[in-house]
N, C-alpha and C positions, 0 to 999 in steps of 0.2 A: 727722762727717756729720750731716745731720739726721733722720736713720732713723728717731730718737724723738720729733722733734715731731709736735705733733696735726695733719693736716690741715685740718683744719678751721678751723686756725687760721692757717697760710696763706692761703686763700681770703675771708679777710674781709679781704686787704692787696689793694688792686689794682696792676694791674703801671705804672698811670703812678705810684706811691707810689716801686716799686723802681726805675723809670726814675731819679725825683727823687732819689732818693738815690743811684744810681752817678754821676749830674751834681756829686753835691755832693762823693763820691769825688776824681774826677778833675779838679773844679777846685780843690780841697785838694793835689794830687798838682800841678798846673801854678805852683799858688802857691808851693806851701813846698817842692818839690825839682824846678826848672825842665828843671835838667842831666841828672837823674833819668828824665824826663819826655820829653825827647828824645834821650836814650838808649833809653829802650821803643820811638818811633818809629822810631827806625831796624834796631834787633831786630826789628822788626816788617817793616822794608822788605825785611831780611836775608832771613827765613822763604819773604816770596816766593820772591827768588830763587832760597833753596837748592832747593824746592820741586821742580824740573826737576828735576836730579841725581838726586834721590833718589825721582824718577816716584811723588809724591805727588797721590791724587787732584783734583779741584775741591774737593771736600768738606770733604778734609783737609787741604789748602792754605788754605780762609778759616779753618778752626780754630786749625792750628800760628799763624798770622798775629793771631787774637786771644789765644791765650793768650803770645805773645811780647810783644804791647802791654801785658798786665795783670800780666805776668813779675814785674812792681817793685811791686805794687799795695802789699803789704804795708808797704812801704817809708813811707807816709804818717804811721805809727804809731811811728817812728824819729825821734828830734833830730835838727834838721838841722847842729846842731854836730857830732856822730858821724856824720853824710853827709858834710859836710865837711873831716870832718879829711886832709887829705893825710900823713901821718907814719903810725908804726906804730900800730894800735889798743889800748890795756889790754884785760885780759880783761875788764870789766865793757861796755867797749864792744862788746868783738868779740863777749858772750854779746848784747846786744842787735842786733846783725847781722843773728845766725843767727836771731832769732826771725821774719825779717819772710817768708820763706816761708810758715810755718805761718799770722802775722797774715793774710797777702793770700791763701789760702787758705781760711782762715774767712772773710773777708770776702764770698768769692765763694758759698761754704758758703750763706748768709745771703740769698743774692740769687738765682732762678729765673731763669732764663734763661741762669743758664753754664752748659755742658754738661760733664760729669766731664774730660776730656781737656783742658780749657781750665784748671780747678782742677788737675789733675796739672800741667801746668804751673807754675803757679806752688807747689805745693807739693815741686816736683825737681828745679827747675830749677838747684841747689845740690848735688845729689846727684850723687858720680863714678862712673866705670866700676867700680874697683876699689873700690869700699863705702865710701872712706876722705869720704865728703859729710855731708852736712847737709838735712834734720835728721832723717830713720831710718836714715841708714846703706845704702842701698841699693844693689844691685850690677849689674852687668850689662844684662839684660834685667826688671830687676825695676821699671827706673826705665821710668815711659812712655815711648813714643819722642818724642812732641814735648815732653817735660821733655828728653829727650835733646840733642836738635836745638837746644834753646832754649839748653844748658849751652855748646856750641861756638860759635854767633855773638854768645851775651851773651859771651863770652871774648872774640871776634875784636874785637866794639866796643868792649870797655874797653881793650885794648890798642892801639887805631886812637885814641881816643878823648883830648882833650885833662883830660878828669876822673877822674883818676887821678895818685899824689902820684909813680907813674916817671913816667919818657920817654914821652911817645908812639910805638910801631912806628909803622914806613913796612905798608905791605900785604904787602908778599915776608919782611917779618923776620914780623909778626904770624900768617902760613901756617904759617912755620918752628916757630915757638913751639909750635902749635896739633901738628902733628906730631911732633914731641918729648915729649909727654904724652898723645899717642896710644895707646890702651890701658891708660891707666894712671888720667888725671882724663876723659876723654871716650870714646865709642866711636869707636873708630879705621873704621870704615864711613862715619859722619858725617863725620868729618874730613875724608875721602878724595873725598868727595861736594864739598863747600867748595874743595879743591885744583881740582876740574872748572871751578871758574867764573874767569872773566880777572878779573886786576886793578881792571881797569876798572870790570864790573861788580861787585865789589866796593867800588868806593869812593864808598859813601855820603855821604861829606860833601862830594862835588859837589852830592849832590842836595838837600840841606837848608841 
């Protein structure tokens, strides 16, 4: 966090400075990992919807909805040949993976105007129910809830998802999946929230 920088030294940045630079973020992010890019969008489309189910305020509904969009931010700072790879990953790649939480975390770190819970985000959204995640290991209720929320539909769209080196699920095998690891890589509350919404509304890739 940045607890120990000066003040003061902030305030001589102005916020069209930090504007410019999350434009120059996310047109980095649209150029060098496109798939990447509209995947966040639709994690982002997901958050709404789950949002009902899970009688999430106004407030916390645009929240969960941006830190879902910025879920992958870290991901700019990853070769796009290791985004790429559909096969198994080496460890040298899979250790670069796990870094991009913590990178799009600091990144956001660095920038005023995300709100802690949009950073937890993208700093858990890799973290399981059962501690067994990435990258402190967190457990339970330890992980924020919209890092929570964010772990079960970024699941649902990589599995629905033509970017990914399996099969693409149908939406009824993708539920299944999502339930089967229930309690164990996700909180099975969320899951169960996700099981409320119809197919249909679930299937995103009507609407992009």
């Amino acid at each position: 966090m940045s607890n120990t920088e000066d003040p003061s030294h902030e305030q001589e940045i102005s916020p069209n400075d930090y504007h410019t630079e999350i434009d120059k973020w996310f047109t980095l992010f649209i150029n060098k990992h496109p798939e990447i890019y509209q995947h966040s969008v639709r994690v982002s489309m997901l958050a709404e919807k789950i949002a009902a189910p899970l009688e999430l305020s106004v407030s916390e509904t645009a929240q969960l909805i941006r830190g879902c969009f910025v879920h992958d931010i870290g991901k700019i700072m990853i070769p796009r040949d290791v985004i790429l790879n559909r096969g198994p990953l080496d460890d040298d790649q899979w250790d670069l993976i796990k870094l991009h939480p913590i990178l799009g975390a600091e990144l956001l770190e660095s920038c005023p105007g995300f709100a802690p819970q949009i950073t937890a985000v993208v700093r858990s959204h890799h973290e399981r129910w059962d501690g067994q995640g990435y990258p402190e290991g967190l457990q339970g209720e330890e992980i924020h809830l919209f890092a929570r929320i964010c772990a079960v539909i970024d699941a649902f769209d990589s599995m629905t998802s033509n970017f990914t080196y399996r099969r693409r699920l149908n939406i009824s095998e993708a539920k299944l999946e999502l339930l089967r690891h229930a309690g164990t890589q996700f909180d099975p509350d969320i899951v169960h929230a996700l099981m409320r919404l119809s197919n249909d509304t679930l299937d995103i890739y009507s609407l992009t």
